[in-house]
Structures are given as C-alpha cells and as structure tokens.
N, C-alpha and C positions, 0 to 999 in steps of 0.2 A: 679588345685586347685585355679580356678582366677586369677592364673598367679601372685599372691601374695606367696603363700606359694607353690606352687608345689615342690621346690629342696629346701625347708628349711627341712635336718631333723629334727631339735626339734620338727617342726609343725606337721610332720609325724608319728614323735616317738609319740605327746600327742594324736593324732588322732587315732592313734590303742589304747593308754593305754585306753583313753576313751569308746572307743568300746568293750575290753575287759571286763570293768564292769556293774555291773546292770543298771539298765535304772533307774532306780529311784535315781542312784549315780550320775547319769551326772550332772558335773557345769565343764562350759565353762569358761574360764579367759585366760586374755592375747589377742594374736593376734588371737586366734579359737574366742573368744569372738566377737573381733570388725571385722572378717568377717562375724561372724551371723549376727550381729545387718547389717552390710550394704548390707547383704542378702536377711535380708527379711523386712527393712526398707520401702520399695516402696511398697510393697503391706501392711504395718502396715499403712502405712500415706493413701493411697487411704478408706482404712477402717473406719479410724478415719475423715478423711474429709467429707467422703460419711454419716458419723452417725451424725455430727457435725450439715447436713444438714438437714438431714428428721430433726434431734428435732428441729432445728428454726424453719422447714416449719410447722410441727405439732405443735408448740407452738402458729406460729403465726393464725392458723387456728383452732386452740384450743380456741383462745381469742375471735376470731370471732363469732361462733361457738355462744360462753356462751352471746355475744351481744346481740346474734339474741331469745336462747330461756330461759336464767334464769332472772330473776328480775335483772332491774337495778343496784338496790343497789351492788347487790354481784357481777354481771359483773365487774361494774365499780373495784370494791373493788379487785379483783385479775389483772386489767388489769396493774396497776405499776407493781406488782410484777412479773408479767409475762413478763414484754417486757427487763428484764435483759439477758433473753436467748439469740436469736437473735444477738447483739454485743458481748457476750463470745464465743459464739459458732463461729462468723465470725473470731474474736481474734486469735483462736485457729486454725480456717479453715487454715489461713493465717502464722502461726508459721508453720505448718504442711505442706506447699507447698516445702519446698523444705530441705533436711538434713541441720541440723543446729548441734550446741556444744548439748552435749547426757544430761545435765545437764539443758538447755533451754527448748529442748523439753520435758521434764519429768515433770519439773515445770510449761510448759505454759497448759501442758494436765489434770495434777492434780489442779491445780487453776482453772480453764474451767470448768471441774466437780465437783468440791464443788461449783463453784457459780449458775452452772445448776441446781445441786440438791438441793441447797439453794432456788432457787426462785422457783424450784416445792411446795418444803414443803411449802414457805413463801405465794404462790397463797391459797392452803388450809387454813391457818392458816389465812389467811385476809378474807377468804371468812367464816369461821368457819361452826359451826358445821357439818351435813353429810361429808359437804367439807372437813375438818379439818382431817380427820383419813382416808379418801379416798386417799390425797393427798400426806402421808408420805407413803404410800400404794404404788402410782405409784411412788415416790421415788427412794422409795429400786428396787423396778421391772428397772428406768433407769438404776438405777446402776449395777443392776446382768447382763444385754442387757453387759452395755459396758465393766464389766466383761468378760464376755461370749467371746465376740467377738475382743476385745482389744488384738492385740498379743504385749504386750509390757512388758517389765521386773514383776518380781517375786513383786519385794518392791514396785513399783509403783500400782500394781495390788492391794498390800496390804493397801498403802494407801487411794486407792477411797475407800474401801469394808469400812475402818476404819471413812473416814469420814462421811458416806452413813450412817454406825449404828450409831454413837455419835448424827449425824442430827436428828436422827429418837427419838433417846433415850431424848435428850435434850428438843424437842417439843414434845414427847409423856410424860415426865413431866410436861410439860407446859398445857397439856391438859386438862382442865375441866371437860371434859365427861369424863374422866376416872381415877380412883386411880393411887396413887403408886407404888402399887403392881402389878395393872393391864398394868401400863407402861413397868418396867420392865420384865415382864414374855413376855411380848410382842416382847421387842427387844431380847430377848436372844433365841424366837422360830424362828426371822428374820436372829438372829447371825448364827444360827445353818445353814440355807439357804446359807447363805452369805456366811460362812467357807466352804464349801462343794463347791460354786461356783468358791472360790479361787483355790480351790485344785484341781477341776477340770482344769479348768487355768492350774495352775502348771504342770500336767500331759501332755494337751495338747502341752504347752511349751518345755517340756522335747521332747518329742515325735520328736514335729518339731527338735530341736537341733538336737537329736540321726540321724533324715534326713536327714539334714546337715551333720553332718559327715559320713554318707554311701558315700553324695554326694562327698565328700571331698576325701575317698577313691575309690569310684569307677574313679573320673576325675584320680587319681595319676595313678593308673593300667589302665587305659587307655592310659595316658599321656605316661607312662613309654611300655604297648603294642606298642603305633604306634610308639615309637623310639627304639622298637627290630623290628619292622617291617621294619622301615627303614634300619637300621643297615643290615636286611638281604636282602632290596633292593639293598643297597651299596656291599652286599658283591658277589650277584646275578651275579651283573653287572663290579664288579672290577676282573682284573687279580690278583689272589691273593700271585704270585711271582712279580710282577713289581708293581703294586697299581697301574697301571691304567686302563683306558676303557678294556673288553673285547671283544667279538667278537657278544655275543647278547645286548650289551650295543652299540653298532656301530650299527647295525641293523635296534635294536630302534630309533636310532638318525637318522639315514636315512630314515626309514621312515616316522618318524615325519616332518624331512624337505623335502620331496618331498607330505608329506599329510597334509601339515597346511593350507591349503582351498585357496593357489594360484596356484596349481599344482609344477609343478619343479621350485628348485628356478631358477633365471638366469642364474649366472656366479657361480660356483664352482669346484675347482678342487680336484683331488682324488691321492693319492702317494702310491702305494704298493710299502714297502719296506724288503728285503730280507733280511737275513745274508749269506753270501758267506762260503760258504762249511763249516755250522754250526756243521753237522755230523763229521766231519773227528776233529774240535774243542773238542767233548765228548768223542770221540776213545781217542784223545790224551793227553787231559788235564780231562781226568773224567767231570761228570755230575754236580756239586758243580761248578766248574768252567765255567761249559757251563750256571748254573741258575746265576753266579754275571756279565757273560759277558751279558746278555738278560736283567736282573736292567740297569746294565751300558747303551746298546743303548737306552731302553727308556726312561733312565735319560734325556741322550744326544739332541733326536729327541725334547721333550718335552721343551726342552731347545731354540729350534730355532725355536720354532713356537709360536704363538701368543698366551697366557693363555687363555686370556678374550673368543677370537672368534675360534680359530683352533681347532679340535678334535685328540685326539690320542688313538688310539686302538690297543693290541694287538689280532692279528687278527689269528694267530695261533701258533705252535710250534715257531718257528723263525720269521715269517713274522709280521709285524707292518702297521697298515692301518691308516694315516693321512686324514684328511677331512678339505680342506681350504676355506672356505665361503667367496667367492666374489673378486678371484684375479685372474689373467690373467697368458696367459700361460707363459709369461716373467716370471711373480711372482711366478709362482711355481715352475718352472723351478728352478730357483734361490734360494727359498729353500728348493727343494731337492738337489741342489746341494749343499749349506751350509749343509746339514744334513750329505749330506755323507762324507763332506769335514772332519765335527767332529769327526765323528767314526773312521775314518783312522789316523785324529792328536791326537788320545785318546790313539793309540799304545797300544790296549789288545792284547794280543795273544793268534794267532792261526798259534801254529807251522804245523795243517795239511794241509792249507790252500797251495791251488796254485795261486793263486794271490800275496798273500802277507803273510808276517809273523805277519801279524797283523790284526786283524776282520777289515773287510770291510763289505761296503752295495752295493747293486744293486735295484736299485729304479725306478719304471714301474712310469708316470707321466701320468695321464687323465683332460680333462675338457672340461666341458661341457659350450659353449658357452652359449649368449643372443639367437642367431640365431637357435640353435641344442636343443631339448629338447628331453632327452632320461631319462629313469629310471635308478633309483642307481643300479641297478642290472647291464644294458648294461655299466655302466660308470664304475663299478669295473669290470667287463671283460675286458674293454679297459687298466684301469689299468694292470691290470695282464698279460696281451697279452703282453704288454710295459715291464714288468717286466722279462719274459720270453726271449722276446728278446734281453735286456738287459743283461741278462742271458749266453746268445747264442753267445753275441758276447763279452764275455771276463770276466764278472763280474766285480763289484766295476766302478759301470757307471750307470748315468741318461739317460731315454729313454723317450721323448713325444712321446706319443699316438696321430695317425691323420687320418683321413682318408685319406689324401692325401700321407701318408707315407707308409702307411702297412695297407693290410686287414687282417684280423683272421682266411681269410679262408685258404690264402697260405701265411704262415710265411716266406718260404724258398726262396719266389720272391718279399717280401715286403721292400718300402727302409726305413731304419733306421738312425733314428738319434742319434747317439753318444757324448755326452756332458762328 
C-alpha cells in the first residue's frame, strides 16, 4: 500500500468500506485522499504542462498565421490580446514542475485558465464581428479540452466550467450582433455541454479513485501473500521442535556456498555432532523429556558459536550439523570442544547413558583447507567418518578428520585423534 498505509488498519478498514459501496458513492478523504492525489499527481502535472504548451505554441502560431492572411487592422487588433497566453501558460508551466501546497497548485491552474480563456474571448471581441462569436466559440471548446483532460479535483473542475460560462455569458451580452435573449438561450445550450463535460469528469474521476483502491487492495494481499509465503519458507526450512536450521535448510546453505560463482569456498569447517546414547534417554525418561533435552543442546551449541557468521542445523533425529565459515582446524577444534564442554557442564540427564549420567556429545570435526578442495557432500562424509570414530572410541569426545589420520575405507587401522 506504498509503504504508507500497508499495516494501518483504519486505512484498510476504509479501503474495503469504500469498495463495498456503489461506485458513484466513492469520496476519498483523509489519508486514502492524499495517497491519491500523490498518486496520480505526475501524471496530472505532465498533462497539464504538456496542454499549457501546445496552447502558447498555437496561440503564438495563431497570431502569426492572422499576420500573414487577415487585414492589418484586425491582425494587429487581436495581437495584444493574444500574446497574454504565452506568459500564463509559461506561469503555470512552472508552478506545475514539481508538487507544491494542494491550495497553490489549484489556484495557480484556475487563475491560468480564466486568463487563457480571457484573452481567447478578448482576441475576438478586439477583432469583432465574424471574430466576435467565433471566438467565445473556441473558448468554451478550450475549456471543455482542459475539462476533458484535466484529472484534477471535482471543485476545481467546477470552477473552470463556471468561469468559461460567465466569460461566455458576459460578452455574449456585450455582443451587438445579437439580442438578449439570443445571448442567453446561447449560454444555457453551452451550459447544458459544459454540465455534461463536468460529469463526465466526475465519473472519470471516480473510476480512477475506485482503481486506486483495487490498487490499494490487491498490493495489501499481496503484501500480506508474500509474508505467508515466507512465513512457510521460514517454517520449510526451521526445526520446528528446536527453532533452528533443518536439514534441507543446511543443504540449501551448502549449496549456495559451494555455488555462489567462486567454486568452493577456501577455508571452512564442518562439526557433526551427536547425542550419546539418545535412545536409552527416551526408554528411560519418556519422549517429552527426550524433545526439552534436544532445545536444550541446540540452545547450547547455538550459544558458542558465532551468530552473525556460523550455521547451525539440526541435521536429524539427534545429530546437529554446525558450518564454520573461514577458521582453522585449531579454531574448530576448539569449538567443538567448548560445545561439548557445555553440554556435559549443563548436567541433563540421562540416567541410560554409559558414559555419563548426564547427556554428552560426540563431535566428528572436518575442514576443508585453502590447499584441498572437495564438495560439501565429501566434507560431511569426513565429518561423520570423525564422528563415527568418535563414537568407537568411547563417546563424549572430539575427533579431527584428516587424511593423514584415518581413511573411510578402513576405520579399524585408521589412527585417531582423541581430544
């Protein structure tokens, strides 16, 4: 809703009542009001600027024009009057370049066209007779044009139409070739033109409004779709017992940093970490207790690793997949080993546990040098390889992953590191 009104409900609430009613009901007020007007202000001003122009260029090529083939006398005789155009028109050109107070521009646009339609009549009525009723003639025609085409308020619309008749009405009494009677009956066949062009106006107006607020609702359900959309991207991608990363949300993030258009990054290391005999935890303390022990370590984990840059995932039943962007095997090293240190001084319990009577971790440690470039796929194997043997040799212990330490192919002859 222009980022004005999107989460204001009153704006919301008047945009449906509005829509709700008949189209010929619609009046805008308040803040629907002054988002219209700065709506479709830019294109109101290009319109009026663009009209302002042809009529000086036609006025001044009009003058010209009467130099070259009417008598002297009467050229000359409408050329005062005619060259008033030109500097109102410029006047107004110039108020209209850029939004100004709504009370300036209404007045600089209504004063512009009475003195437009003023030196049209006034070019006839210097030149007289043919001229003289030709003249108030194209008049009323300017003004029904900038009618027509003017999208600017209801009252100000009502003003040009009113001074366009009065002009007409005033020197069609002033006119010699024609009666009283014949003045009157005259403006009131013009009125009848003129009302009709207003209303048309108004309808037009309306219309556009009624546009505006479809517009107005369709951006809200929009606005309001793409944040259930996200909402169900967030919920896609979140564990929906711990609140954090999942395991196709880890996926994603993997492959985006190994596919963001420099191949693999450099230096990042990978942490599987485990919960030590999670099973024999649910035999023995129920499942309720097995879901606030699994919050608690990824509170924990979450805790010791970097917000801003580190990744945490639970990665399955029990297991949790950390991703540490750009530190060395010291650095991870050290906090997997802070992670697990946490978990163990957190004293949950797990009376099934052979390790301990309290949840521990077992944390498989991979990284992929500057020197080594491998896919996140081979670097979570190495993880989990680490993990495994971790595993094997006692639980609630950190294991780097190395080539120089152990292959995958023979676990049972590979040497390990026990931290």
């Amino acid at each position: 809703m222009h980022n004005d009104g999107q989460e204001d409900p009153a704006l919301i609430a008047e945009v449906d009542r509005l829509l709700a009613r008949r189209t010929r009901d619609i009046r805008l007020k308040g803040e629907i009001k002054r988002l219209f007007r700065a709506r479709v202000w830019s294109q109101t001003a290009k319109i009026i600027r663009a009209w302002m122009i042809w009529v000086a260029l036609l006025d001044v090529l009009t003058l010209a024009l009467n130099m070259l083939i009417l008598p002297r006398p009467i050229a000359l005789s409408m050329l005062l009057p005619g060259t008033i155009i030109p500097p109102i028109a410029a006047t107004t050109f110039f108020v209209w370049r850029r939004p100004r107070a709504h009370w300036i521009q209404g007045a600089s646009l209504i004063a512009g066209m009475f003195f437009i339609l003023l030196s049209v009549a006034l070019v006839g009525v210097s030149a007289g007779g043919e001229f003289y009723e030709r003249h108030l003639n194209i008049m009323l025609f300017v003004a029904i044009t900038a009618i027509i085409i003017f999208g600017i308020p209801l009252a100000w619309t009502a003003v040009i139409a009113a001074l366009a008749l009065g002009l007409y009405l005033v020197f069609q009494l002033q006119n010699p070739a024609i009666e009283f009677g014949s003045a009157v009956a005259a403006t009131l066949f013009f009125a009848s033109g003129i009302f009709a062009t207003v209303a048309a106006r108004r309808i037009m107006t309306i219309l556009a409004q009624k546009t505006f607020l479809f517009e107005l609702r369709d951006q809200r359900r929009v606005a309001e779709l793409a944040k259930a959309n996200d909402r169900l991207v967030l919920l896609a991608r979140t564990d929906p017992l711990t609140g954090i990363a999942n395991r196709r949300w880890m996926t994603e993030t993997l492959n985006n940093l190994w596919g963001s258009g420099t191949g693999c990054p450099e230096i990042v290391a990978m942490l599987m970490c485990d919960i030590d005999h999670f099973k024999k935890l649910n035999d023995h303390l129920g499942h309720a207790q097995g879901d606030r022990c699994l919050v608690e370590v990824a509170r924990i984990i979450q805790e010791n690793v970097r917000r801003d840059r580190d990744q945490v995932a639970r990665y399955g039943g029990e297991e949790f997949l950390v991703l540490l962007p750009e530190v060395s095997e010291e650095e991870a090293v050290s906090v997997a080993e802070r992670i697990r240190r946490s978990v163990e001084a957190a004293a949950l319990s797990n009376p099934g546990s052979r390790v301990s009577r309290c949840v521990t971790l077992s944390i498989g440690v991979a990284v992929q040098s500057a020197e080594e470039a491998i896919s996140p796929e081979q670097l979570q194997r190495h993880a989990d390889t680490a993990l495994y043997l971790a595993k094997q040799a006692g639980r609630n212990r950190v294991l780097l992953h190395g080539p120089d330490k152990f292959g995958e192919s023979n676990r049972g002859k590979n040497r390990q590191k026990a931290l």
